[in-house]
PAZAPA-4460 file (N, C-alpha, C; in steps of 0.05 Angstrom, whole numbers, plus 32768, in hexadecimal, padded with zeros to 4 digits):
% residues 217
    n_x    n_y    n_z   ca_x   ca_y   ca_z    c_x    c_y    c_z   seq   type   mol
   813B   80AC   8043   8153   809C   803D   814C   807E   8042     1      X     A
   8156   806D   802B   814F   804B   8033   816D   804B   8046     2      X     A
   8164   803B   8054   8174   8024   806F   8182   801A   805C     3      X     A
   819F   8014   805C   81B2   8003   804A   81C8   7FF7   8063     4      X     A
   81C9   7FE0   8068   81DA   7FD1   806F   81F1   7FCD   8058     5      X     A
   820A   7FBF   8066   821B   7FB0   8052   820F   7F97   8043     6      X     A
   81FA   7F8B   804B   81F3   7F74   8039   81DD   7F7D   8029     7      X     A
   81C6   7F8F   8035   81BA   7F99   8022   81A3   7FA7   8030     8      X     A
   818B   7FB3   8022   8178   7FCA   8029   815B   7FC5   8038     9      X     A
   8154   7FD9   803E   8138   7FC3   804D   8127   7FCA   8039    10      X     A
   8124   7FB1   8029   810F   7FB5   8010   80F9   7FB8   801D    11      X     A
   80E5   7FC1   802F   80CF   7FCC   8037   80D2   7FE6   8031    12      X     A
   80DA   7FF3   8042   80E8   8012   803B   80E4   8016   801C    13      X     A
   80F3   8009   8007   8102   8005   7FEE   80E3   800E   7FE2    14      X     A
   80D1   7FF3   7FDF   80AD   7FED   7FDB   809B   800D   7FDD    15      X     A
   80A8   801A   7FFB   8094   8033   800A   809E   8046   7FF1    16      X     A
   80B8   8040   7FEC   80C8   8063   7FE8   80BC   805D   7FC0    17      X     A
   80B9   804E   7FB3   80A3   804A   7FA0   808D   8048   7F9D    18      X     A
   807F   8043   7FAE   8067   8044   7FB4   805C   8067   7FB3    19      X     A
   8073   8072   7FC4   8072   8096   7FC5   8075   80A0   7FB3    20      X     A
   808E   809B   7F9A   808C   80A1   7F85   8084   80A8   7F6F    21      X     A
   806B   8088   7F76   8054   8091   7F69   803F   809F   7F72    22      X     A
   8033   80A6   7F85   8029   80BE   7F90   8034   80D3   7F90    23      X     A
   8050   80DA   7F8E   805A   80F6   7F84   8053   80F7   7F60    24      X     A
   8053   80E0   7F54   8054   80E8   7F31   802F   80F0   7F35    25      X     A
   8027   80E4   7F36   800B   80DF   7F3E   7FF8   8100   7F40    26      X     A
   8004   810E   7F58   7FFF   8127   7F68   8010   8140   7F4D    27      X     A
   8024   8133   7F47   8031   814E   7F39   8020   814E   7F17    28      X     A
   801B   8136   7F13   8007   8132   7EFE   7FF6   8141   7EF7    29      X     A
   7FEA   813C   7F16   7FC9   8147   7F18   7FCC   816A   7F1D    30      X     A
   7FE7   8172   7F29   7FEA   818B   7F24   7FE9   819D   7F08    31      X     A
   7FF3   8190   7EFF   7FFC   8196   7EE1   7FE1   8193   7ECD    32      X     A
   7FCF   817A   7ECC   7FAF   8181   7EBE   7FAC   818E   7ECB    33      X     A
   7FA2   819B   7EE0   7F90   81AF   7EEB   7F98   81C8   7EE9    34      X     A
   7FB5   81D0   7EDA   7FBF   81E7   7ECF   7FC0   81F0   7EBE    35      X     A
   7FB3   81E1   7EA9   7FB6   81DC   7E92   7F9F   81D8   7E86    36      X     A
   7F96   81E7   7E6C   7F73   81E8   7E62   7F75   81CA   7E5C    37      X     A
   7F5B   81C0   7E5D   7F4A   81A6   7E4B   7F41   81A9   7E40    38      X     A
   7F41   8188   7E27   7F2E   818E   7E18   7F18   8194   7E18    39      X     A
   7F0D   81A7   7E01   7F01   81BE   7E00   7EDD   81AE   7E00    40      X     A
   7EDC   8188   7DF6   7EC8   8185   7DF3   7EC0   817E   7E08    41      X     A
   7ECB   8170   7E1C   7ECA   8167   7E3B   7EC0   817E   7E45    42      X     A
   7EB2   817F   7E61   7EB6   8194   7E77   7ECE   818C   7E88    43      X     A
   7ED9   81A7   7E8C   7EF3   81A3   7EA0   7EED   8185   7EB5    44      X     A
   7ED8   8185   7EC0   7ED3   8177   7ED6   7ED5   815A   7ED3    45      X     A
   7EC6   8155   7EBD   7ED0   8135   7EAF   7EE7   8132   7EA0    46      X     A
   7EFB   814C   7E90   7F15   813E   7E8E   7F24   8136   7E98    47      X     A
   7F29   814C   7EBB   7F36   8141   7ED0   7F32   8124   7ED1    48      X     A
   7F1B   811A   7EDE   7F0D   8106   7EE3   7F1F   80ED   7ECD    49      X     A
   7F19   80F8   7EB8   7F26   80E2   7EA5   7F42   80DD   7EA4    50      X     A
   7F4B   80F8   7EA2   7F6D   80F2   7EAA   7F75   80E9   7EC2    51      X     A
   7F64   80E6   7ED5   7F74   80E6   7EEB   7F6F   80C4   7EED    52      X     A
   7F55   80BA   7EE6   7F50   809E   7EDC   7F72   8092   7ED3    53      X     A
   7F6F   809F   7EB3   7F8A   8094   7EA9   7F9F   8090   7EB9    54      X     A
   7FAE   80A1   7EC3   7FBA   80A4   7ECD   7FC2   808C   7EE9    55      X     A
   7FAD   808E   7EFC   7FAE   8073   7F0B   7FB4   8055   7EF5    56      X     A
   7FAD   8057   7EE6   7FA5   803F   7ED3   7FC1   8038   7ED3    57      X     A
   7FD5   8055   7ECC   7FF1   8059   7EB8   8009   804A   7ED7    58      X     A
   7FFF   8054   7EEC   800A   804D   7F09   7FFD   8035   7F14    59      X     A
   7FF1   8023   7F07   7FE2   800B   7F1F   7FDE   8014   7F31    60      X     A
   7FCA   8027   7F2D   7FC7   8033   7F49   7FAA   802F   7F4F    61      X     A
   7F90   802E   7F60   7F78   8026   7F66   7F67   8040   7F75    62      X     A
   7F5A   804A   7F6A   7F43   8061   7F7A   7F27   804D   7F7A    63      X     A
   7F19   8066   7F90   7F04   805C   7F8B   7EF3   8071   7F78    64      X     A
   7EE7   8066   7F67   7EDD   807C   7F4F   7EC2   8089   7F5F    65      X     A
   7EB5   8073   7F74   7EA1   808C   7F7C   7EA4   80A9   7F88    66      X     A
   7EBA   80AA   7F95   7EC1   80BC   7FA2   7ED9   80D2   7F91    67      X     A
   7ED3   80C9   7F7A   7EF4   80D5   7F67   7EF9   80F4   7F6C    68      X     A
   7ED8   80FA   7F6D   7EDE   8121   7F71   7EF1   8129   7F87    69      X     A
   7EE9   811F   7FA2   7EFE   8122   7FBA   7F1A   8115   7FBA    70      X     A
   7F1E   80FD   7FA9   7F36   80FA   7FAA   7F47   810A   7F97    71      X     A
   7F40   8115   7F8B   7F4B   812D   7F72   7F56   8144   7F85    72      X     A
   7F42   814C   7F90   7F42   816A   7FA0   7F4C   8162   7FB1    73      X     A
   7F4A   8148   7FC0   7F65   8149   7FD8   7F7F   8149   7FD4    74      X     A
   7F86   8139   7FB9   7FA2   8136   7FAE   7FA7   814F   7FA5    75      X     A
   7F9A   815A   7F9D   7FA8   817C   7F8F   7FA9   8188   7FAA    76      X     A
   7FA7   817E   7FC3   7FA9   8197   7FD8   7FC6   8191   7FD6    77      X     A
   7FD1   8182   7FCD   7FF6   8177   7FD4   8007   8189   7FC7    78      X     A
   801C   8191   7FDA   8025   81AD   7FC4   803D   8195   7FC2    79      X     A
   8040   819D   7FA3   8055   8184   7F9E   8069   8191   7F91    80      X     A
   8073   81A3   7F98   8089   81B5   7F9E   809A   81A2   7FA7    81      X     A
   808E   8190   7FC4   80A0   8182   7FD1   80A7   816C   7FD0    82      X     A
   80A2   8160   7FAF   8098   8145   7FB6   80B4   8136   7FBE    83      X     A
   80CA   813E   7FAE   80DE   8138   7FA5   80F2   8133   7FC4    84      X     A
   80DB   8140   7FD7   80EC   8144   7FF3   80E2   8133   8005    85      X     A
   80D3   8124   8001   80BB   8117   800D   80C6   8101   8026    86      X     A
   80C3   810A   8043   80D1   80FE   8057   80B5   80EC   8060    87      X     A
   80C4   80DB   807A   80B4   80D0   8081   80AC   80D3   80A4    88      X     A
   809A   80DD   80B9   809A   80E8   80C6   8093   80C5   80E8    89      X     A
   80AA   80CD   80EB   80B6   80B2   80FC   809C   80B6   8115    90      X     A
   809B   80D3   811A   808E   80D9   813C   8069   80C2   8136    91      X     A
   8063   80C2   811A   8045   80B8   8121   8048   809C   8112    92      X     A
   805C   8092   810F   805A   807A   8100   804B   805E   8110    93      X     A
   8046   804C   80FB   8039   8037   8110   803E   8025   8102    94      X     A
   8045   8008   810D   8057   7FF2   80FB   8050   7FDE   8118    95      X     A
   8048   7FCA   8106   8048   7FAD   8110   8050   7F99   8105    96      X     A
   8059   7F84   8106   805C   7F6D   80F7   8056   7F50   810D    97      X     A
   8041   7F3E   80FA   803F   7F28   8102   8043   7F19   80F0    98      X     A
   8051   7EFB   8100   8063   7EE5   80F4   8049   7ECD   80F3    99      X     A
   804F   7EC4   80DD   8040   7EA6   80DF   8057   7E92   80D5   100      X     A
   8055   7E82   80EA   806A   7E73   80E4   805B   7E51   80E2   101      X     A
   8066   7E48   80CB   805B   7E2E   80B7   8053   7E12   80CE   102      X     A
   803C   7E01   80D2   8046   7DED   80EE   8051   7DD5   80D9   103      X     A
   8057   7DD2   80BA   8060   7DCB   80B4   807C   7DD4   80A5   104      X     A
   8090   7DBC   809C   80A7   7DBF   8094   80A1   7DC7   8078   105      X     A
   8092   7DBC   806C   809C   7DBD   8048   8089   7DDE   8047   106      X     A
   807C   7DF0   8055   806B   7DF7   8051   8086   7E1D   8062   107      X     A
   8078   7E34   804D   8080   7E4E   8052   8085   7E54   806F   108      X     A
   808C   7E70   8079   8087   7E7A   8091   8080   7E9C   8085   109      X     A
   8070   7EA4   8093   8067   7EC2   8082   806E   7ED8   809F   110      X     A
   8076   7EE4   808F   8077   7F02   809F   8063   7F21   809A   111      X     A
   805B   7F28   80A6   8047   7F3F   8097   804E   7F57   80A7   112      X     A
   8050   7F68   8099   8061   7F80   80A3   8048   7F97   809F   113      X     A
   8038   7FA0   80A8   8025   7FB5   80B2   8029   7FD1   80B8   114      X     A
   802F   7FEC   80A8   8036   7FFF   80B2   8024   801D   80B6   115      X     A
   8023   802E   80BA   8018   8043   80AF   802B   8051   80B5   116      X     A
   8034   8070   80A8   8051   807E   8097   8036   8097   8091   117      X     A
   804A   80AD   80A0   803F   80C2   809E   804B   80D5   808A   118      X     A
   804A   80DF   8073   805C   80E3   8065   805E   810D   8068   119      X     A
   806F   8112   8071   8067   812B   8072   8072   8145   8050   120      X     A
   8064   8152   8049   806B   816D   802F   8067   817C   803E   121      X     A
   8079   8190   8044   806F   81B0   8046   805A   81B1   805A   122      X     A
   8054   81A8   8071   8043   81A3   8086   802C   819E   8080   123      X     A
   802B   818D   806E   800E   8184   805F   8015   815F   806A   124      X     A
   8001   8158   8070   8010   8133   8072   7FF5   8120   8064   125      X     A
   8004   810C   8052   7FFE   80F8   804B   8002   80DA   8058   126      X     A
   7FE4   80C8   805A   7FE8   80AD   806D   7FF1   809D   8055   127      X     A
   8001   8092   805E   8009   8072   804F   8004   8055   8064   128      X     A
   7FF0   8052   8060   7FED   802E   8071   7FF2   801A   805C   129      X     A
   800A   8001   8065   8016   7FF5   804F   8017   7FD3   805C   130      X     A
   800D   7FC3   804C   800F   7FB1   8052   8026   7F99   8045   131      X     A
   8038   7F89   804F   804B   7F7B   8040   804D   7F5C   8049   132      X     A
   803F   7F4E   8039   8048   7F2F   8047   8059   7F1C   8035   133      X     A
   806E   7F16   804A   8083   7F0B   803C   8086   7EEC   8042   134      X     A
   8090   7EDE   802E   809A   7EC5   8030   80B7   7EC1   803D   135      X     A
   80B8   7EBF   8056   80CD   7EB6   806D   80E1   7EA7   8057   136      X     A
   80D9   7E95   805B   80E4   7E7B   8047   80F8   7E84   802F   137      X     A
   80EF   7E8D   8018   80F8   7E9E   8006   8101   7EB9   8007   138      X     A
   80F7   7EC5   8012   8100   7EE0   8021   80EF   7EF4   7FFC   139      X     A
   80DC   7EE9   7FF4   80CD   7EFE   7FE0   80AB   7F03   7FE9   140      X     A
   80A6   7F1C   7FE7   809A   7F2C   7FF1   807C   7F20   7FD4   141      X     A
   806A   7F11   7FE8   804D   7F0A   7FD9   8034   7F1D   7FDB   142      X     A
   8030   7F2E   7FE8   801D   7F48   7FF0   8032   7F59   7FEC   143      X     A
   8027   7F77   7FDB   8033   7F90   7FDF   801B   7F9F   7FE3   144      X     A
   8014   7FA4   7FF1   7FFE   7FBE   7FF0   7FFC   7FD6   7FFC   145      X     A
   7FF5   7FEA   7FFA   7FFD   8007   8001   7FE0   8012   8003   146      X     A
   7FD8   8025   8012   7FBF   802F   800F   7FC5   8051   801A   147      X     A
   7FAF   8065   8011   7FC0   8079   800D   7FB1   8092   801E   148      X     A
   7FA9   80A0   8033   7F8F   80AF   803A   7F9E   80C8   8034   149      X     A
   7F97   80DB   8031   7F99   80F9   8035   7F9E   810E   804B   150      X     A
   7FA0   8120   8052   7FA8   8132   8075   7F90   812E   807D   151      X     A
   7F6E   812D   8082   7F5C   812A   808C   7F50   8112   8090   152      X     A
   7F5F   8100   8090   7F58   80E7   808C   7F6D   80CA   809B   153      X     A
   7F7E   80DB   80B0   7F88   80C6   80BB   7F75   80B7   80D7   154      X     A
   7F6C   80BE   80D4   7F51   80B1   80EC   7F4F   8098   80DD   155      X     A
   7F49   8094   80BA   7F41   8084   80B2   7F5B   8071   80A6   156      X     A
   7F6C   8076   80A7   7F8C   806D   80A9   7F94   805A   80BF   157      X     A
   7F89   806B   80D6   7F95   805F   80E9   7F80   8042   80F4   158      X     A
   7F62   8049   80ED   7F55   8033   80E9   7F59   8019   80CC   159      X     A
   7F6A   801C   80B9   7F6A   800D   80AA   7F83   7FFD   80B5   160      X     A
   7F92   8007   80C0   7FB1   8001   80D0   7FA2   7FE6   80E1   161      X     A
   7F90   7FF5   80FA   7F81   7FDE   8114   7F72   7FC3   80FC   162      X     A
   7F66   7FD1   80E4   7F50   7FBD   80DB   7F67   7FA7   80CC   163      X     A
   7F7F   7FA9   80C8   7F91   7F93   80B8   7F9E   7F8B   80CD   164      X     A
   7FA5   7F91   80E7   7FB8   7F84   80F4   7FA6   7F73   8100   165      X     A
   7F8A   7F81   8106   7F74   7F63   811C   7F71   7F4F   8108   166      X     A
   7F6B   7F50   80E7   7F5F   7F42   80E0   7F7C   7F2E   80D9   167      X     A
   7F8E   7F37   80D4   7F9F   7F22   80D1   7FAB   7F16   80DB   168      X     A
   7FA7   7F2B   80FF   7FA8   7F07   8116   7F9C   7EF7   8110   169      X     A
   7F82   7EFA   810F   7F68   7EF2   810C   7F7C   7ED7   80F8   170      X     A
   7F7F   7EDC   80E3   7F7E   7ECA   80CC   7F9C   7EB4   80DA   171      X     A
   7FAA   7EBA   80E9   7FBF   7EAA   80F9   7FB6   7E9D   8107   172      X     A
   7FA0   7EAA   8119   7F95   7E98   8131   7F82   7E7C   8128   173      X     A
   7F74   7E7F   8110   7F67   7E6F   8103   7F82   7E61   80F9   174      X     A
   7F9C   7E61   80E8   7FAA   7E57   80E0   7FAE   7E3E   80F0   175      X     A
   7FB8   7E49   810A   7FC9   7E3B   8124   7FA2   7E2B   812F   176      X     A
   7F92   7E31   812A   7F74   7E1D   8134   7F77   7E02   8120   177      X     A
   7F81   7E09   810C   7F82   7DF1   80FB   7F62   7DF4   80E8   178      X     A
   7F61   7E11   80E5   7F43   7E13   80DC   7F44   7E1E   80BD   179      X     A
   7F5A   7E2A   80B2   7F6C   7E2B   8099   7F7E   7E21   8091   180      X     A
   7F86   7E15   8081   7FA0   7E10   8074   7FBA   7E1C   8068   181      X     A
   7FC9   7E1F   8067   7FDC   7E2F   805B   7FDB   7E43   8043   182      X     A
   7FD5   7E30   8034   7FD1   7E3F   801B   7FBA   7E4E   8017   183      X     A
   7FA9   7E51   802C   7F92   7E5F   8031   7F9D   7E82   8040   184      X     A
   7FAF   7E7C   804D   7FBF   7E97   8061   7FC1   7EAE   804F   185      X     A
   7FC9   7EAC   8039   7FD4   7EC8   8023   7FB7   7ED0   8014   186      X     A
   7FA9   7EB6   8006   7F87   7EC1   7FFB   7F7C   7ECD   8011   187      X     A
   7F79   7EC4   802F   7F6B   7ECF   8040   7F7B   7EF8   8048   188      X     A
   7F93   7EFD   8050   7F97   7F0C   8050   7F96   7F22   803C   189      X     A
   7F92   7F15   8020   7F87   7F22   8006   7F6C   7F2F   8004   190      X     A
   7F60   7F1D   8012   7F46   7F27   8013   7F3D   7F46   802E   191      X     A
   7F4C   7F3B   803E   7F4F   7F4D   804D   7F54   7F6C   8046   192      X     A
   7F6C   7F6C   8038   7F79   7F89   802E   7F62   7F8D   8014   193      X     A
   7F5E   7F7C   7FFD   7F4C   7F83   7FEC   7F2A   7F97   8000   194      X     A
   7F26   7F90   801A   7F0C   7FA3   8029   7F1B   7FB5   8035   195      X     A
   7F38   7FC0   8031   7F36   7FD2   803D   7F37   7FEC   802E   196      X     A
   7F23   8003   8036   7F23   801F   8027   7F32   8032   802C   197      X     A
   7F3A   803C   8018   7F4E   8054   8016   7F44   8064   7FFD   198      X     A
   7F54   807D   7FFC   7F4E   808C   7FE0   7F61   8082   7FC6   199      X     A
   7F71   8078   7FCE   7F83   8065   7FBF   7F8B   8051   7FCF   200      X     A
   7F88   803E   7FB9   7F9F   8022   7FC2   7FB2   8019   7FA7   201      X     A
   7FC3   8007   7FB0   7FDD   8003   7FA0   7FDE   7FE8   7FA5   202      X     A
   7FDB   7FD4   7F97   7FDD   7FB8   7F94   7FF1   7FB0   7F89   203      X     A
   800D   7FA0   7F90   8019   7F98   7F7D   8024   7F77   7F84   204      X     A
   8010   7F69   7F8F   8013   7F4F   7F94   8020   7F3C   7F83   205      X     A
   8034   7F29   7F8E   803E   7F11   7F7C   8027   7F08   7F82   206      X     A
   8035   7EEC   7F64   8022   7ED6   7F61   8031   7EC2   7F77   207      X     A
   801C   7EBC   7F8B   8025   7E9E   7F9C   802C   7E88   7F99   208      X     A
   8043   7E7C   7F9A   8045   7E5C   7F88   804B   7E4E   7FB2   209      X     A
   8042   7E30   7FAC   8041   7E23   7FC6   805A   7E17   7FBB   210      X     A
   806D   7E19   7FD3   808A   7E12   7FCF   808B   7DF6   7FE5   211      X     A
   8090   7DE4   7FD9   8099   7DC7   7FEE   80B7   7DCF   7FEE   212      X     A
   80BB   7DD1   800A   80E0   7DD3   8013   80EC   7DBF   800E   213      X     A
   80E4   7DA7   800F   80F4   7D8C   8009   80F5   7D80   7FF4   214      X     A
   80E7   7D91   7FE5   80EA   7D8F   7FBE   8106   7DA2   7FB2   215      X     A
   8101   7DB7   7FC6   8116   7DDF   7FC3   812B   7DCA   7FC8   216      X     A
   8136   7DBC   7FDC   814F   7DB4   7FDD   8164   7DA5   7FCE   217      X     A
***
């Protein structure tokens, strides 16, 4: 269930519960080729492969192609029976957010919201580590990114979680040294999430415009 106040929803939540969506179309997809004969000139093993290509393509969605055989066979372990039920399991969640706040006036204030979301089917569980950095200022969301591990694989979840929250102190503490500039804060945290590995990632970043406040007024 999204959080709804009287004024309005916690568009983070809103971002996750789409983000899942598409990993339920994704999973019931891949159920459905693998039930179903291929073409006859392909070997089974490269049509998968190809469809399942497409398919990310069809979702903006990001694999890594070296490893495509295991990410196939892990996603078909998902009985997607459940997709449609798909909760979110509060007991292992992990969520941080750090604030950078602007040392000038005409210049943003960013918030970055850090989570990992255990998603539980039918006692099978999927990691979601999600990263969101928002423009304070405007209140619109310039990073969306999602990254996606499998049930054997939250070891490596829970390290992509530690590897985005150090490095993007990291990128504050340099902010506040006077050793970056502003408009450097969102490329640098870009770069950051672009090294981090998963069997899927989900990019759906705005374009950054540098806003002078005393122009906005």
């Amino acid at each position: 269930m999204l959080p709804i106040t009287p004024q309005t929803i916690d568009d983070i939540c809103l971002y996750k519960f789409i983000a899942m969506k598409k990993i339920d179309k994704l999973c019931s997809d891949l159920h459905k080729a693998q039930s179903q004969p291929l073409n006859k000139t392909a070997s089974s093993n490269n049509g998968i492969i190809d469809l399942f290509m497409k398919m990310l393509t069809c979702l903006n969605i990001k694999s890594d192609e070296r490893n495509i055989n295991n990410v196939i066979n892990n996603l078909a372990q998902i009985d997607t029976d459940a997709l449609n039920k798909t909760a979110m399991k509060q007991t292992q969640d992990r969520k941080e957010e750090i604030k950078i706040a602007s040392k000038n006036v005409k210049d943003s204030h960013y918030q970055i919201d850090v989570s990992k979301d255990t998603i539980v089917r039918k006692g099978q569980n999927l990691f979601m580590v999600s990263c969101y950095a928002r423009d304070a200022y405007l209140g619109r969301y310039l990073i969306k990114r999602n990254f996606l591990y499998t049930t054997n694989r939250e070891k490596s979840a829970n390290e992509a979680f530690d590897e985005i929250i150090t490095k993007v102190a990291a990128i504050k503490d340099r902010y506040y040294q006077e050793i970056i500039e502003t408009p450097q804060i969102l490329s640098q945290i870009r770069q950051v999430l672009d090294g981090v590995v998963s069997e899927i990632k989900m990019e759906e970043d705005s374009i950054a415009t540098n806003i002078n406040r005393q122009n906005a007024i």
